[in-house]
Structures are given as structure tokens and as C-alpha cells.
N, C-alpha and C positions, 0 to 999 in steps of 0.2 A: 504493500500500500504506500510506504512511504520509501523515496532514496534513503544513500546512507550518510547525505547531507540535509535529509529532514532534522525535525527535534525530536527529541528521545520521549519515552514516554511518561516522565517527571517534567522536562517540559510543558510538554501539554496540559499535565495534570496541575501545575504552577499557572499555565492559561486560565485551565477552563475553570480554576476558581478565583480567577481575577474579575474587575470589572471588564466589560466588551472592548472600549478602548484599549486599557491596560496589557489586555492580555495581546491584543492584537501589535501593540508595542513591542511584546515579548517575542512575537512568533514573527515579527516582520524579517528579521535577518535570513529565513527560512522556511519562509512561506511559499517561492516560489517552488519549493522542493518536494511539494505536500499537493496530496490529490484535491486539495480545497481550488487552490487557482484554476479559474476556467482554465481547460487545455487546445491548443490550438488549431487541433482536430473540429473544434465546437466552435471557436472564432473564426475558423474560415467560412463558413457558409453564410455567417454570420455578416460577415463583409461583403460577400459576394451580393445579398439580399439587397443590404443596405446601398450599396453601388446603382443597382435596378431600382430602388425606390426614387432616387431623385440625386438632385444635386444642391452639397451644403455647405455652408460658410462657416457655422462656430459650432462644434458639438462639447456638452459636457461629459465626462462617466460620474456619476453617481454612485458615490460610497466607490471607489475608484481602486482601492487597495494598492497592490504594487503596478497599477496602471496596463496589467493586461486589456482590458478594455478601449483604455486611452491608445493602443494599437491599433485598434478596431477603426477609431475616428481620426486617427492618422491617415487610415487611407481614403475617408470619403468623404476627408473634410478641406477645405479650399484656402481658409486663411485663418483659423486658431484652432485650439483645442484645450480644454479646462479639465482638473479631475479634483475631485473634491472627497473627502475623508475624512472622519472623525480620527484618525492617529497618526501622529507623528510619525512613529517609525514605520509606518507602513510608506508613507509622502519620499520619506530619507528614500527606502530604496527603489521607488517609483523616479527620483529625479535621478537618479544612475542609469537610467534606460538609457539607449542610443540616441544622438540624435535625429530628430525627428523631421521629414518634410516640410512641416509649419510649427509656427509656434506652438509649445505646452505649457502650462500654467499649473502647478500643483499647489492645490487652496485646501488649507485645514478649516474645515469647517460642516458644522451636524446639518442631514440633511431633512430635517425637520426646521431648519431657521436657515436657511442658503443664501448666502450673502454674495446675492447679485441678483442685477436687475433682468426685464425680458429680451436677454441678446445671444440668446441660443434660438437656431436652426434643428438643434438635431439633439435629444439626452437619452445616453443610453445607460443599462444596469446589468450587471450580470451576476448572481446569486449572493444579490445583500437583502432582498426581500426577508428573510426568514429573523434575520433583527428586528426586524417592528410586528409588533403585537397588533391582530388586526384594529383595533382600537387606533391605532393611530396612521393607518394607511390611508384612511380620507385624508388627514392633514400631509401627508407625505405627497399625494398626489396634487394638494393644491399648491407647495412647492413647488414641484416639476412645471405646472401649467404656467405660477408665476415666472418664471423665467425661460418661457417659451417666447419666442416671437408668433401674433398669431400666422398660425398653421405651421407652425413646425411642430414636429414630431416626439415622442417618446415610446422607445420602440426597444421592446426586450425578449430574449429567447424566451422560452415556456417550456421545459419540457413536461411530457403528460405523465399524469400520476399512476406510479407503480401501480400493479396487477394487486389486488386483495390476496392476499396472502403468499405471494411472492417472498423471494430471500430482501427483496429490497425492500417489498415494503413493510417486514415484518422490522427489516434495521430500523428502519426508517420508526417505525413506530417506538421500538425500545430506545432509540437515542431521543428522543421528544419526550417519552418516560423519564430516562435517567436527566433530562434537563430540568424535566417540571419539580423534580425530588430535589435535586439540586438548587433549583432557584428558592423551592419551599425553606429550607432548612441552611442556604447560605448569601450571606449578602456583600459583598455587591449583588447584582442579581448578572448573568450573565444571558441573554438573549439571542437565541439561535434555536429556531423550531423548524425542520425540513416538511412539515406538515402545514395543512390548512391556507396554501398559498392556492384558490381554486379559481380557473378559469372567470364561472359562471358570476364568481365577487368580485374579482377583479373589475371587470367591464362594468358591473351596474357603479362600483366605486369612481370607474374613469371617467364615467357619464355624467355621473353627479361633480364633478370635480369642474366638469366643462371641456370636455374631451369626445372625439367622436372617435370611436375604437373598432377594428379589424383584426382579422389574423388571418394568417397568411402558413400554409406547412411548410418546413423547411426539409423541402425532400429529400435533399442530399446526406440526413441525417436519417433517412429510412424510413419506415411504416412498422406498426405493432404486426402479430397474426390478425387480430381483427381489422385491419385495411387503416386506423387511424394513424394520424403521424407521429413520429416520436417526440417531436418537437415541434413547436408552434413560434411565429414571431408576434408579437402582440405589438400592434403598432396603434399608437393616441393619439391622433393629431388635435390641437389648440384650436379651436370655434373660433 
């Protein structure tokens, strides 16, 4: 699961009872080494899509981590590119990335209060969802919108939820277990739920936010046995 340039598993266990920033400070020297960072098997298509949907001037990543993401709007983006984070060390080894085609901007700052105005074309995310408790996903979406120019877009993978009782989704279900135990009995509280992120909340949440929403399958990442896609793009464009 992990290189043998990941963290060990004291490490982690020093993370995951930290707060979310904190811990994320902790694992940033290391992070790239860990099946948590999108892989670039899953940002290629990912580009490819975004290429076809149109053409953009300033895109953000959201909750942006070591700027994998911020790749992604390197290539489809025309004259900047922003990446915004709650952690430090994660920002440190995001500005060591190569340089870039156009400008990059790495902004410490929570994406519940995003400190800029509507001068984004294009904001992308890729699996920071599971940090916000749905309780605070309206407010997270009307974020995004605020700093949309209108009709620019906010547009992010999906992929579709594990089979019922699957090996993954039975993970899936025991690691949202051992968090909820975790967050009961230790505080900071650390937030990270792989569950309850569902298509059908999304969209009515993007709507109410002032978002007209689409999706689109990202075939290149295949189809289930049942014909559906593995992956979905969800894209919001700003009314």
C-alpha cells in the first residue's frame, strides 16, 4: 500500500490523532508516497475532459494539498493558476513542484472562508470532500460559487460508490467506524469520512448554492459489470 519512502505506521498513528491541519503538516514531507494523492492514472482523463470542456484563464484547486491537482490546471489553464490549503507543510512541498507553464500561487487558506474574490474561470477538487461534514457542504459550495466568475465552472471527479458488501466497501465502512470512535473519545477531532459523499446530495446542494450541474462519464476510467461508469465528472457551472 505504501512505498518505503511512505510514513511508518506510528507516523500515521501520530497523524490521525492530531488535528486535520496538524496532522496533515506531519505527513506532508510524505505524502506524495502514500496511496492518498490522487494518482496520475486518475488525472489524466481528468485533463483530457477538462481540455474538451472549454477554454480557461485562472483555475483554482481546492484544498490543493501537494498541488497534484494544480497539474491538472497547468495544462488547461491560459494565464494563472491558484491552490489553496489549510496546511502549511503540505503548501512547503506543493511550491517544490517544477516549474510551471503559467503562473502558480500557493494560498494558505480554509476553504470555508477563501480569501479571494470572483476571478476564477475554472475550480477544481480532488478527494478533500470527505473533510467537511455534510452540514457544512452548502456553505463550502457557496464559497466555490463566490469566487467563480459567472459561468465558470467547478468541476470534480466522482467516482461511484463501492458495490454493498464488497472488500471496499466493507473498508470503507470500518475506516468511517474507527473515525467516528475516534473522533467520539479524542479531541482534536480529526475529519475524514470516505462515506456519504452521494451523487443525488451533491447536485440538489449545487443547485441551491446557484449552480446548474451535469455529469458527464469518464470512460477512459471504464464501466462497472452493471454498464454504469466508474467515474463521473461533476461539473457546476455559476448562473
Amino acid at each position: 500500500m505504501f512505498t518505503p519512502q511512505g510514513p511508518t505506521f506510528r507516523e500515521l498513528a501520530v497523524q490521525a490523532l492530531s488535528s486535520v491541519e496538524h496532522g496533515y503538516d506531519l505527513l506532508a514531507p510524505k505524502f506524495d508516497h502514500t496511496p492518498f494523492r490522487t494518482p496520475d492514472a486518475f488525472l489524466a482523463p481528468v485533463t483530457d475532459f477538462l481540455r474538451r470542456l472549454g477554454a480557461f484563464d485562472a483555475g483554482l484547486d481546492l484544498c490543493c494539498g501537494t498541488g497534484a491537482g494544480a497539474g491538472v490546471l497547468e495544462e488547461v489553464c491560459r494565464e494563472r493558476v491558484a491552490g489553496v490549503d489549510l496546511s502549511a507543510g503540505m503548501l512547503d512541498v506543493a511550491r517544490r513542484r517544477p516549474s510551471a507553464p503559467v503562473p502558480v500561487h500557493w494560498v494558505r487558506g480554509d476553504a470555508l472562508a477563501l480569501p479571494f474574490g470572483p476571478v476564477f474561470d475554472l475550480v477544481v477538487s480532488f478527494g478533500a470532500f470527505g473533510h467537511f461534514l455534510p452540514a457544512l457542504r452548502p456553505a463550502l459550495f457557496s464559497q466555490v460559487h463566490a469566487v467563480l466568475r459567472p459561468g465558470g465552472r467547478f468541476a470534480f471527479p466522482l467516482p461511484a460508490p463501492a458495490v454493498p458488501g464488497s472488500r471496499v466497501h466493507l473498508a470503507m465502512l470500518g475506516f468511517d467506524a474507527v473515525m467516528r470512535v475516534r473522533n467520539a473519545l479524542w479531541r482534536p477531532p480529526f475529519v475524514m469520512y470516505y462515506r456519504g459523499f452521494r451523487l443525488g446530495d451533491i447536485t440538489a446542494e449545487l443547485s441551491a448554492a446557484g449552480f446548474g450541474v451535469e455529469t458527464y462519464a469518464l470512460e477512459e476510467l471504464g464501466r462497472r459489470e452493471d454498464g454504469s461508469p466508474r467515474c463521473r465528472m461533476v461539473v457546476a457551472t455559476r448562473r
